[in-house]
C-alpha distance (Angstrom), angle and dihedral (degrees) to the residues before:
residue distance angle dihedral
X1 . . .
X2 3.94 . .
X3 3.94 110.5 .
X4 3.82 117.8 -138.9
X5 3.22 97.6 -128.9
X6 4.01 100.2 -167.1
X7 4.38 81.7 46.9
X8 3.59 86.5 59.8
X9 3.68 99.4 48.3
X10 3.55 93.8 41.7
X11 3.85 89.4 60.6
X12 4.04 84.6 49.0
X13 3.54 91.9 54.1
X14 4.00 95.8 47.2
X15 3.96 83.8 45.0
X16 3.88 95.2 56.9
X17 3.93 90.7 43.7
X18 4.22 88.8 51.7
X19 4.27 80.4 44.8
X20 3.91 95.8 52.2
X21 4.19 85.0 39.4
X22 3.91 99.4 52.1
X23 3.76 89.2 39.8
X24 3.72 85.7 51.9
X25 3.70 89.7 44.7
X26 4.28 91.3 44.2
X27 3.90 81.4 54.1
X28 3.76 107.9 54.4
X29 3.46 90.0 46.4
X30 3.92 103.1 48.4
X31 3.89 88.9 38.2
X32 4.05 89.8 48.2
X33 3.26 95.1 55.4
X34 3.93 96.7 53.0
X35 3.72 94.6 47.3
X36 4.24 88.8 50.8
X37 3.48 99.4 41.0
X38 3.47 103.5 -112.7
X39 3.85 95.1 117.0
X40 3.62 133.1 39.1
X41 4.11 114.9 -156.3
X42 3.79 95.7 -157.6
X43 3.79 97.6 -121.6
X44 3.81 132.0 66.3
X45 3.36 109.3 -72.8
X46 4.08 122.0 -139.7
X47 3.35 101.3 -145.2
X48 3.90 112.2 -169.2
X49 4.13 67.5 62.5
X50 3.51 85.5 56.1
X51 3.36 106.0 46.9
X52 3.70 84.9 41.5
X53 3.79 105.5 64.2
X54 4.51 87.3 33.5
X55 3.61 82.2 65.5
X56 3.58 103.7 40.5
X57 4.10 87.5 49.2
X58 3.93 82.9 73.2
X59 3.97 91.7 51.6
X60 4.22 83.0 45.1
X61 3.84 80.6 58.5
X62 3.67 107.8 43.4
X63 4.28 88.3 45.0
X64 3.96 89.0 55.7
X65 3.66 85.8 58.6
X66 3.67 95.9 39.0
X67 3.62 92.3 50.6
X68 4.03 86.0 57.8
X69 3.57 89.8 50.7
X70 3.91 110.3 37.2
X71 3.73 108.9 12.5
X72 3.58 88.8 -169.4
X73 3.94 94.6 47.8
X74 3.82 78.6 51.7
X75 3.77 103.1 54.5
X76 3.42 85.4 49.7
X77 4.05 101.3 51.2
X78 3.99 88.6 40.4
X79 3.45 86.7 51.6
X80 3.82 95.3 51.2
X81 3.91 87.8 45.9
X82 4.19 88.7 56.5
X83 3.65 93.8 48.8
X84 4.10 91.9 47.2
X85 3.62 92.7 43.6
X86 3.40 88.0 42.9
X87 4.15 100.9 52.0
X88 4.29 79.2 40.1
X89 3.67 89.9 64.7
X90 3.21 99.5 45.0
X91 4.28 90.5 55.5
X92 3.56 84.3 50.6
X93 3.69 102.2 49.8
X94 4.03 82.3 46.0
X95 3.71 94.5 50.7
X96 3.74 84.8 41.5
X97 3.89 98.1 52.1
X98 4.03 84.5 40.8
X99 3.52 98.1 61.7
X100 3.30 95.8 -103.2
X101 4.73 115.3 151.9
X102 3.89 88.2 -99.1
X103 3.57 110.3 139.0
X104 3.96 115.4 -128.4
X105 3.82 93.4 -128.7
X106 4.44 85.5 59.1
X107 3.44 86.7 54.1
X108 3.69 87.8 56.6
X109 3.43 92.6 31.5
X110 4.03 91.3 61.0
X111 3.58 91.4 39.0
X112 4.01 92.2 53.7
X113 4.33 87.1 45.9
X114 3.99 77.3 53.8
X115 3.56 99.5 61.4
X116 3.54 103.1 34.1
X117 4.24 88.8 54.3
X118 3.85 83.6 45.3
X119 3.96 95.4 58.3
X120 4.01 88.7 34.1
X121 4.25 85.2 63.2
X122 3.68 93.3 27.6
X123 4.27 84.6 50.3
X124 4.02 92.7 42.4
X125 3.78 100.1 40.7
X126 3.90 90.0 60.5
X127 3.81 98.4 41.2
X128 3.77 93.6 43.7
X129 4.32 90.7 89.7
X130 3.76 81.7 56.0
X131 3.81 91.2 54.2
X132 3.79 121.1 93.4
X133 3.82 86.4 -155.7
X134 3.91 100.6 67.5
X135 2.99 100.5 125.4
């Protein structure tokens, strides 16, 4: 059985764009409910941290659906998301190891968002020659 190689990383590509847009999704709602009361973590919440990652569930959102429509567009905005999340984390973990009120589980919170937006680039900047959206 021959394997259609540009089949199979289509399906990738539309995989990581439901990914970023379910994490997105997962995001909004969890962060939502903090901010209006509705749900209390159990630990003491940083909010600019907070408010932060509520926000940037929206921008998880609107890159899953750019990386459907512009996979190029997309490597670049899931790239951008990495790099943020990325320098994010690394405030945290300093504010953190500083004795800053950050929780322990946003540390690892941040540092999970960090990996998953690293694979989601990672993922979409090797499909994207596969993608008949490049442009």
């Amino acid at each position: 059985m021959k394997v259609n190689k540009y089949k199979t990383s289509k399906r990738l590509l539309i995989l990581t764009a439901v990914v970023a847009i379910v994490f997105g999704l997962f995001t909004v709602f969890a962060g939502s409910r903090v901010l209006m009361e509705i749900s209390e973590p159990g630990y003491a919440v940083f909010f600019p941290l907070l408010i932060f990652n509520t926000v940037m569930g929206f921008v998880y959102i609107a890159t899953g659906i750019l990386i459907l429509k512009s996979t190029q567009k997309g490597v670049l905005a899931s790239k951008m998301i990495y790099l943020l999340n990325l320098a994010v984390f690394c405030i945290i973990l300093f504010l953190f190891f500083t004795g800053e009120k950050v929780a322990v589980d946003s540390v690892m919170a941040m540092g999970f968002r960090t990996i998953v937006w690293g694979i989601i680039y990672w993922s979409v900047n090797k499909l994207k020659r596969f993608s008949s959206n490049h442009l």
